[in-house]
N, CA, C and O of each residue as an XYZ file, in Angstrom:
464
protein
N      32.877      1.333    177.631
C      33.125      2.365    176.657
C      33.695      3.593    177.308
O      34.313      4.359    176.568
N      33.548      3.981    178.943
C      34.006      4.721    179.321
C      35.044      5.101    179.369
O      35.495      6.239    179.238
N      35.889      3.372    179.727
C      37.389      3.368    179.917
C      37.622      4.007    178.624
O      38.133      5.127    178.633
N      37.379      3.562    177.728
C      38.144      3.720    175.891
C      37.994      4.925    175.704
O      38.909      5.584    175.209
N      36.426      5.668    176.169
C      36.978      7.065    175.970
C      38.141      8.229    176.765
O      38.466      9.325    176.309
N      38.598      7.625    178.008
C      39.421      7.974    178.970
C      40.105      7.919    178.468
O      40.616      8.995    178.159
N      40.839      6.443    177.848
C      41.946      6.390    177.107
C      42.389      7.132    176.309
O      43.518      7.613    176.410
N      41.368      7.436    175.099
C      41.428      8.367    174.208
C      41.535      9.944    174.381
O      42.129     10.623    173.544
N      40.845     10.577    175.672
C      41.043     11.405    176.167
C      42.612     11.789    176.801
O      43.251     12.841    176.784
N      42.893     10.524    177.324
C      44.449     10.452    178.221
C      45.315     10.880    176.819
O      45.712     12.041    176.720
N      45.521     10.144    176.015
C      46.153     10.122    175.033
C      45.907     11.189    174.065
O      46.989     11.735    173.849
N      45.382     11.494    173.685
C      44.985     13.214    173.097
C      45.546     13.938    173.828
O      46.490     14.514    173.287
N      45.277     14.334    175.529
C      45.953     15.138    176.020
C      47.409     14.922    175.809
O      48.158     15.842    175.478
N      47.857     13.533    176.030
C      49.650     13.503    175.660
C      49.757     13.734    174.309
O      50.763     14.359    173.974
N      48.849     13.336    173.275
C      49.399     14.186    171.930
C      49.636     15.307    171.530
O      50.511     15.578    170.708
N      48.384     16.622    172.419
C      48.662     17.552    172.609
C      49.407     18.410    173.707
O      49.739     19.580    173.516
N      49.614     17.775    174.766
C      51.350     18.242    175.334
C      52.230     17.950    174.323
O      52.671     18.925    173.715
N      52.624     16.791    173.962
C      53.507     16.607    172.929
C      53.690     17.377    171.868
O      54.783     17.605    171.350
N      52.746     17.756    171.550
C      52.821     18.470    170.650
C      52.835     20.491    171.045
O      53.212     21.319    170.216
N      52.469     20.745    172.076
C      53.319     21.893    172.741
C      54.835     21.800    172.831
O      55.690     22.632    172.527
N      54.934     20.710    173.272
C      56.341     20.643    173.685
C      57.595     20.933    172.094
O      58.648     21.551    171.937
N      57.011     20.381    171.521
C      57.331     20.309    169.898
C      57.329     21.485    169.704
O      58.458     21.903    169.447
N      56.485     22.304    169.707
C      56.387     23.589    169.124
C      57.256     24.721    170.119
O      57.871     25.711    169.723
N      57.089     24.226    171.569
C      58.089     25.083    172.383
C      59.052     24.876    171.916
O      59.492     26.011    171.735
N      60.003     23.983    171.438
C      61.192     23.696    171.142
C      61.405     24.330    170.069
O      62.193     25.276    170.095
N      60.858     24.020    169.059
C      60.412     24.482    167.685
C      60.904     26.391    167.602
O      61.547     26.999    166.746
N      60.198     26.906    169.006
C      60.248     28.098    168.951
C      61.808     28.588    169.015
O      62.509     29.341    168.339
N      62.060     27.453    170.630
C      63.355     27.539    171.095
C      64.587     27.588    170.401
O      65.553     28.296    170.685
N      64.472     26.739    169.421
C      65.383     26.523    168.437
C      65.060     27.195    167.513
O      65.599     26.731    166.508
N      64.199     28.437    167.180
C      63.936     29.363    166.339
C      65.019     30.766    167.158
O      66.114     31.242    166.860
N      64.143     31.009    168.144
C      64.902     31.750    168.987
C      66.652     31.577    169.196
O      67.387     32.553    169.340
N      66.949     30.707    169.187
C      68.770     30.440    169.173
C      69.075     30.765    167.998
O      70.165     31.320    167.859
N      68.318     30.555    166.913
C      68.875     30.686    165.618
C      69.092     31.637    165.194
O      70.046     31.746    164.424
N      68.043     33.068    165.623
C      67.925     34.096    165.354
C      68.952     34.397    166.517
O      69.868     35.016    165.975
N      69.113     34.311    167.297
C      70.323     35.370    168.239
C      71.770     34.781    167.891
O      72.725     35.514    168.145
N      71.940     33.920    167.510
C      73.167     32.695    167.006
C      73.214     34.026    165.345
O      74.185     34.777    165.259
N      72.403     34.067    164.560
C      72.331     34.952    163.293
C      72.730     36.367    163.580
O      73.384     37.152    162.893
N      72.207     36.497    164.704
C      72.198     38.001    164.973
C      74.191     38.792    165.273
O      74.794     39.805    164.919
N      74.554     37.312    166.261
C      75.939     37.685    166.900
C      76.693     37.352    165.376
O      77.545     38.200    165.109
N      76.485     35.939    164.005
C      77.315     36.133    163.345
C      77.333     37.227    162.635
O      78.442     37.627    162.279
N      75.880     38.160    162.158
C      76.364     39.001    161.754
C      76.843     40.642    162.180
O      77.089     41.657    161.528
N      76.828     40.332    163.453
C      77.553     41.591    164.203
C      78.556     41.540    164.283
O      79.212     42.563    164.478
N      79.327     39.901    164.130
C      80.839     39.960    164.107
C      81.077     40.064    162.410
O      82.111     40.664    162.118
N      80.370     39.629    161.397
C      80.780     40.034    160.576
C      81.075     40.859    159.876
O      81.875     40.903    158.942
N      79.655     42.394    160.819
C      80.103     43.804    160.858
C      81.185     44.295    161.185
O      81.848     45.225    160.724
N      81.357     43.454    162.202
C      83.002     43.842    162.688
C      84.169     43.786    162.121
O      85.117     44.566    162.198
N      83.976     42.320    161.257
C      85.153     42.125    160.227
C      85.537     43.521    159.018
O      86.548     44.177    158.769
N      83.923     43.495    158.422
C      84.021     44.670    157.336
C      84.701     45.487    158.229
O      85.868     45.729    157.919
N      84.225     46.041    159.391
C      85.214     47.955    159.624
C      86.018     47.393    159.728
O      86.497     47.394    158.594
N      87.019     46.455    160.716
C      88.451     46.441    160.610
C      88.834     46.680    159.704
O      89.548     47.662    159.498
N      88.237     45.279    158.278
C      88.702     45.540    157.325
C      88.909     47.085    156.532
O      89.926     47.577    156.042
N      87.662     47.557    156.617
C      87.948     49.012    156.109
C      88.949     49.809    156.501
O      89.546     50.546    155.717
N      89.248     49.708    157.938
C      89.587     50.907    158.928
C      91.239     50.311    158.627
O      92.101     51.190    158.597
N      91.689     48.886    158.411
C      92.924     48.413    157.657
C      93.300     49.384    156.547
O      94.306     50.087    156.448
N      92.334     49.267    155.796
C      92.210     49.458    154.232
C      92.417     51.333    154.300
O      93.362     51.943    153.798
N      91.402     51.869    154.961
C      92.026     53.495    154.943
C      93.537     53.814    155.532
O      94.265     54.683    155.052
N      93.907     52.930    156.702
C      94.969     53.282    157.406
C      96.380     52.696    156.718
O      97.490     52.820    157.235
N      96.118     52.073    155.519
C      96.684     51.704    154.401
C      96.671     52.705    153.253
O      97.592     52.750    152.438
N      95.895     53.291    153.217
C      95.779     54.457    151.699
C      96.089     55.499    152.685
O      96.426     56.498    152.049
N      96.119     55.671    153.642
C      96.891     57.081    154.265
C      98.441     56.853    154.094
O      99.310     57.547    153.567
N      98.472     55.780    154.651
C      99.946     55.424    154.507
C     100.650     55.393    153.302
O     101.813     55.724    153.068
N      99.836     54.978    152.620
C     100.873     54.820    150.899
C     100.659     56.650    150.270
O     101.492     57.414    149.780
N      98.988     56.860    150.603
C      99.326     58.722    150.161
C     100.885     59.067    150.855
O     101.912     59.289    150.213
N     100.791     59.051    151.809
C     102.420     59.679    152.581
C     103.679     59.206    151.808
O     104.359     60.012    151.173
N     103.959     57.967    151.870
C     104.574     57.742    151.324
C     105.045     58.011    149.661
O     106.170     57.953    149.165
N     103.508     58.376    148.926
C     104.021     59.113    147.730
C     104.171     60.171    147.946
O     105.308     60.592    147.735
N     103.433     60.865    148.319
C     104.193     62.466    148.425
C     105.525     62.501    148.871
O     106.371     63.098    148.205
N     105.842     61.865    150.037
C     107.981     61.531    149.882
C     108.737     61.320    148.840
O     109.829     61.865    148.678
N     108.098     60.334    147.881
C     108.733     59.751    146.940
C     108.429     61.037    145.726
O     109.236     61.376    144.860
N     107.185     61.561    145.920
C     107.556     63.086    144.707
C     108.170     63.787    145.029
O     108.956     64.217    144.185
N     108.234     64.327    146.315
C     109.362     65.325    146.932
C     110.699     64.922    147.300
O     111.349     65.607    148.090
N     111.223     63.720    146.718
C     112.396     62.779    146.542
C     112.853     63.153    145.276
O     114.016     63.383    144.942
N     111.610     63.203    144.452
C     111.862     63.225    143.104
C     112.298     64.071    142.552
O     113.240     64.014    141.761
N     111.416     65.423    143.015
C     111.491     66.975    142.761
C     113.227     67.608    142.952
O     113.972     68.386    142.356
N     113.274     66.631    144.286
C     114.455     67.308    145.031
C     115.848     66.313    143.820
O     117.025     66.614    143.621
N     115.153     65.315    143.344
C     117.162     64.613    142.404
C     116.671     65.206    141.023
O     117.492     65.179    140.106
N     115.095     65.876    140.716
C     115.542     66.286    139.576
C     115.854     67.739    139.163
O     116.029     68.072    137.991
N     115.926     68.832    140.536
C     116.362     70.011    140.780
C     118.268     69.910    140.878
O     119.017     70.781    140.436
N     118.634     68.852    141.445
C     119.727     68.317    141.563
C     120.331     67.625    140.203
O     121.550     67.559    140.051
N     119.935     67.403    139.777
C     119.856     66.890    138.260
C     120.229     68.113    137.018
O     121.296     68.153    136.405
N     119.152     69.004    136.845
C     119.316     70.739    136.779
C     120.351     70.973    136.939
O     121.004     71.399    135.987
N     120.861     70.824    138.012
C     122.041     71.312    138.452
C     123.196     71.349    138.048
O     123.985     72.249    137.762
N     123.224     69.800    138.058
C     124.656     69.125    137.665
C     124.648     69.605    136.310
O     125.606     70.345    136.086
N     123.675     69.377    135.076
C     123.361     69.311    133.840
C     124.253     71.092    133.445
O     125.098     71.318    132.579
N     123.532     72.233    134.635
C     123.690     73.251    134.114
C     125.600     73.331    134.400
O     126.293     73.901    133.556
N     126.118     72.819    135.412
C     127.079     72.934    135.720
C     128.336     72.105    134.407
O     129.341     72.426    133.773
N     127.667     71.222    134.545
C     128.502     70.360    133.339
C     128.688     70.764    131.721
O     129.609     70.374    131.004
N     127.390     71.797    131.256
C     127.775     72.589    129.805
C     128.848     73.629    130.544
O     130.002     73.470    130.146
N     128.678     74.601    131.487
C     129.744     75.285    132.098
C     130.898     74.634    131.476
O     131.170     74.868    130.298
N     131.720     73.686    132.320
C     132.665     72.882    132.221
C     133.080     72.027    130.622
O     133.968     71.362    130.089
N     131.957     72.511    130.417
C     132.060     71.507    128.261
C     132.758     72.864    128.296
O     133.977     72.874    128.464
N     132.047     74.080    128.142
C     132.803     74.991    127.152
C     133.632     75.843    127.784
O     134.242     76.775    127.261
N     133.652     75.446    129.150
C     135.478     76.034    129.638
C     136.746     74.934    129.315
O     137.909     75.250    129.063
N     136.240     73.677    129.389
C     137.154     73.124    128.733
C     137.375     73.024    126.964
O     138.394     72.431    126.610
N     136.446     73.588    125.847
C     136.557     73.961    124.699
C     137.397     74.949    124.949
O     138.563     74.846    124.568
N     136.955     76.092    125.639
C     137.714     77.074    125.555
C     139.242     76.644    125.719
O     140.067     76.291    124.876
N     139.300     76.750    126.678
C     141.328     75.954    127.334
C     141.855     75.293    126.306
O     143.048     75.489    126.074
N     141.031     74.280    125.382
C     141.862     73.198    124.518
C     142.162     74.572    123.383
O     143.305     74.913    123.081
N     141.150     75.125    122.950
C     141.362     76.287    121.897
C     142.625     76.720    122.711
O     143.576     75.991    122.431
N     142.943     77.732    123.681
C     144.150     78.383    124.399
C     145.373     77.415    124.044
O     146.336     77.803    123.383
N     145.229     75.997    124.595
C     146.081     75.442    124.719
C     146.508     74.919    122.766
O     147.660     74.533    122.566
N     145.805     74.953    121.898
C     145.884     74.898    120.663
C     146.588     75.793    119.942
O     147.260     75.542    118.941
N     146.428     76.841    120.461
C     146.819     78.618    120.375
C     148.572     78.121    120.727
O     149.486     77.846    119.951
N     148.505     78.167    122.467
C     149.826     78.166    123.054
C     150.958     77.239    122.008
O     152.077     77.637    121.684
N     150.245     75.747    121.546
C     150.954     74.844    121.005
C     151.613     75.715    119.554
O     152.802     75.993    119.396
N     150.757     75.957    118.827
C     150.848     76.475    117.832
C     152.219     77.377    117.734
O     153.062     77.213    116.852
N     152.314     78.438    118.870
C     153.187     79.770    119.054
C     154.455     78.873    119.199
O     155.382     78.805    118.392
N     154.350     78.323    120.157
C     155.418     77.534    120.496
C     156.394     77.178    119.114
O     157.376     77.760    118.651
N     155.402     75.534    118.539
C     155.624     75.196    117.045
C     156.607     75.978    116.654
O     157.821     75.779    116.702
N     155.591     77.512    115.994
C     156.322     78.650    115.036
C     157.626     78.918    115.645
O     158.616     78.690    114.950
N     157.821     79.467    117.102
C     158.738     79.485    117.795
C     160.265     78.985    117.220
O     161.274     79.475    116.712
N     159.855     77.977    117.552
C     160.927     76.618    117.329
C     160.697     76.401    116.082
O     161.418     75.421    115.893
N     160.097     76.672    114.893
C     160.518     76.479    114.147
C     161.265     77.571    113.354
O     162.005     77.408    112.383
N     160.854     78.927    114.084
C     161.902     80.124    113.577
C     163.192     79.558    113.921
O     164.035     79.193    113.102
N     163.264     79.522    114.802
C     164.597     79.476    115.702
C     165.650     78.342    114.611
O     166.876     78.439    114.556
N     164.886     77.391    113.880
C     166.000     76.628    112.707
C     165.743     77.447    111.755
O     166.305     77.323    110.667
C-alpha cells in the first residue's frame, strides 16, 4: 500500500506542477496579450493624431486658400465696377456723338437741299 500511496503522491505532485505550469503560461500568455493590446493601441493613438494633425494641416490650407479666392473675388468685382462705370461713360458719349452726328447730317441735308 505504500508503493500506491507513492504513486499517488508522485502523480499529484506532477498534476500539480502541471498544473503551475498551466497557469504560468496562462499568465504568460495573459501578459503578451496585455503588452501586444497595449502597443496596438498606442499605434492606434498614433493613427488618430496623424490623422488629425492631416486633417488641421488640411483646414489651414483650404482657410488660405479661401481667403485668396475672396480677395480674387473682391479684386474682379472692384474691376468689374470699373469697367461697368466706364462703359455707361461711353453709352452716353456715344448717345451724345450720334445726336451731334444727327445734328451735323441734318444741316448738311438742309444745305443741299437749299442749294436746289
Amino acid at each position: 500500500m505504500g508503493s500506491l500511496s507513492g504513486t499517488s503522491s508522485g502523480a499529484s505532485t506532477v498534476t500539480q506542477v502541471s498544473e503551475k505550469l498551466q497557469a504560468l503560461l496562462m499568465e504568460e500568455r495573459k501578459r503578451k496579450r496585455k503588452v501586444s493590446n497595449r502597443e496596438s493601441a498606442r499605434r492606434s493613438r498614433m493613427r488618430k493624431k496623424k490623422h488629425l494633425d492631416d486633417l488641421t494641416a488640411e483646414l489651414t490650407q483650404l482657410r488660405e486658400d479661401n481667403h485668396q479666392i475672396i480677395l480674387s473675388l473682391n479684386i474682379t468685382s472692384q474691376s468689374y465696377l470699373h469697367v461697368e462705370a466706364e462703359n455707361s461713360v461711353l453709352r452716353a458719349q456715344t448717345n451724345e456723338l450720334s445726336c451731334r452726328l444727327q445734328s451735323l447730317e441734318d444741316i448738311i441735308t438742309f444745305l443741299q437741299w437749299k442749294q436746289w
